[in-house]
C-alpha positions in Angstrom: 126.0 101.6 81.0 122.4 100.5 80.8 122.8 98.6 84.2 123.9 102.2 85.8 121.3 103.9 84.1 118.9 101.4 85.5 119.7 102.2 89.2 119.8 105.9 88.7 116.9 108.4 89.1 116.2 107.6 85.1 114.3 104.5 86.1 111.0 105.8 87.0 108.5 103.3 88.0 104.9 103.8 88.7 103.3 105.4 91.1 100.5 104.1 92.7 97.9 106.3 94.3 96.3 105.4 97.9 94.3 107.3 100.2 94.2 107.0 104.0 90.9 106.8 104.8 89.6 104.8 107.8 86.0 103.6 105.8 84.2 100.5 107.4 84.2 97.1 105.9 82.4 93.9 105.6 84.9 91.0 104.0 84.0 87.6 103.7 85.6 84.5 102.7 85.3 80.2 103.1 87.0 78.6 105.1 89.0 76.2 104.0 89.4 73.6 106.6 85.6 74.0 107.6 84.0 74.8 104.4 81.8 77.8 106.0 81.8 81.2 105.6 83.7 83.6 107.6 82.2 87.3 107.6 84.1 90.0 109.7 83.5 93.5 109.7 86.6 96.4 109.8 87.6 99.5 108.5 90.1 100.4 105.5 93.7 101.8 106.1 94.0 103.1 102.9 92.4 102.6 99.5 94.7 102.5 96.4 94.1 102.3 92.7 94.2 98.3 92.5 94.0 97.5 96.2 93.1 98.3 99.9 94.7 97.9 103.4 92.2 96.6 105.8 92.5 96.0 109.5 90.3 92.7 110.6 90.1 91.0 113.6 89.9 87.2 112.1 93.0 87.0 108.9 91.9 85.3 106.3 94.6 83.1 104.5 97.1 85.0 102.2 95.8 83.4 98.8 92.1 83.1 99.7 89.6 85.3 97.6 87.8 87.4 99.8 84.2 89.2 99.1 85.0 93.0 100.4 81.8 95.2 100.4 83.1 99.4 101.6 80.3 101.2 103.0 79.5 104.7 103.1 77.1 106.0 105.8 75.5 102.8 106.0 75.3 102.3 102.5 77.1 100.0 99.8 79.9 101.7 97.7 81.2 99.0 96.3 81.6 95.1 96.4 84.2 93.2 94.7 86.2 89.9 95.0 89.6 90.2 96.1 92.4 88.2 96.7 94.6 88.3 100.0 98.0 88.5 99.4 99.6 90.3 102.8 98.5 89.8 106.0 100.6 91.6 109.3 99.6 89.7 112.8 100.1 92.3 114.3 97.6 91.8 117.5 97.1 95.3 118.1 96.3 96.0 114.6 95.8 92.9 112.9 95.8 93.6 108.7 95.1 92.2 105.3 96.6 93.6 102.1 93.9 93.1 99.4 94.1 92.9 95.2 91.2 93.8 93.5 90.2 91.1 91.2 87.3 92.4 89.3 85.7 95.6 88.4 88.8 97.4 88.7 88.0 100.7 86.5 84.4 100.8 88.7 87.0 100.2 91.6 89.2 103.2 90.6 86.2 105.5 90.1 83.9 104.3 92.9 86.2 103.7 95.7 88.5 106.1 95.4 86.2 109.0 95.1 84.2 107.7 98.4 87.7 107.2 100.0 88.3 110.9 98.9 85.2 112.2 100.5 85.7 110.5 103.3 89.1 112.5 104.0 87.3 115.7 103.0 84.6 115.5 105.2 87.0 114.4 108.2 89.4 116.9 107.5 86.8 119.1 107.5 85.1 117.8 110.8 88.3 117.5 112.5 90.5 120.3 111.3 88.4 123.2 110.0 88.0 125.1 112.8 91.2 125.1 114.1 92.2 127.1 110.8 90.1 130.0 110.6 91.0 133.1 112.1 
């Protein structure tokens, strides 16, 4: 019975929070057949609780720690060291799937509230007007 109770809608596993917010990006990470230090700017997908969806032009590797700094009007919200462990190659919309390594309570509180803003102040930019009477 435990097996059946397993499968059923009594296992509850976690769920994980993510935002879609489209912030902009700086990652960086070496190289490892060079030894030099790739730095590409993008923009998030989403921003979750432990981790973020980026879209890049240049991949890094899945397993390589990259440096990700989100910015906020032209300002820093946060820099941490991730560690790549998805990447889609997709051409039109090339991604990386990121795990925050350190600083993950600062992460949750910083990151997640500037990803929250960011929806706010688009929803209201974008959609506002369209709902008053």
């Amino acid at each position: 019975m435990a097996q059946i109770e397993y499968a059923t809608s009594s296992y509850k596993t976690p769920l994980h929070h993510r935002i879609l917010a489209n912030m902009p990006v700086k990652a960086s990470w070496v190289d490892s057949e060079t030894g030099k230090t790739v730095s590409v700017e993008g923009i998030t997908e989403n921003v979750g609780e432990a981790s973020t969806l980026v879209n890049l032009e240049v991949l890094p590797p899945v397993g390589s720690q990259v440096k990700l700094r989100i910015f906020e009007e032209d300002k820093t919200v946060i820099e941490v060291q991730t560690r790549v462990i998805r990447v889609e190659r997709d051409p039109s919309k090339p991604l990386a799937a990121l795990s925050v390594l350190d600083n993950l309570k600062k992460w949750k509180n910083t990151a997640m509230e500037a990803a929250q803003r960011w929806v706010t102040r688009h929803w209201q930019l974008n959609y506002e007007e369209e709902w008053v009477n």
